[in-house]
C-alpha positions, 0 to 999 in steps of 0.5 A: 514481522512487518517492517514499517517505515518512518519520517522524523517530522524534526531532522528529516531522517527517514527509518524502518521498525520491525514491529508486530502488526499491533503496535504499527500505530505506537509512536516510534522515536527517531535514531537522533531521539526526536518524538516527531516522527510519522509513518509513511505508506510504503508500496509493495512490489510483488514479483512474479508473472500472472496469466492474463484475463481472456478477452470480454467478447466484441459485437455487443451483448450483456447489459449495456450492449444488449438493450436489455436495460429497457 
């Protein structure tokens, strides 16, 4: 289940909800019991190693290196 993070907009307290994916726009309540709260995008940090790209080739060529834009 999702983990979604709050700020209460009344005391500054910032929380997280477990919650199912449809209810991640319902209002939620503070832990001290105030309504106004907001939710705050939250990064995600995904690790892990990726193989990198291979290099465009130099000396020219496709549209903008080619003059094929006539």
């Amino acid at each position: 289940m999702p983990r979604y993070e709050y700020r209460c907009r009344s005391c500054g307290t910032s929380f997280e909800l477990n919650r199912p994916m449809a209810e991640s726009s319902a209002p939620a309540t503070c832990p001290d019991g105030h309504d106004d709260t907001v939710k705050l995008l939250s990064a995600v940090a995904v690790g892990g190693t990726a193989k990198s790209a291979p290099a465009a080739p130099s000396g020219g060529g496709g549209c903008c290196g080619g003059g094929c834009c006539g």
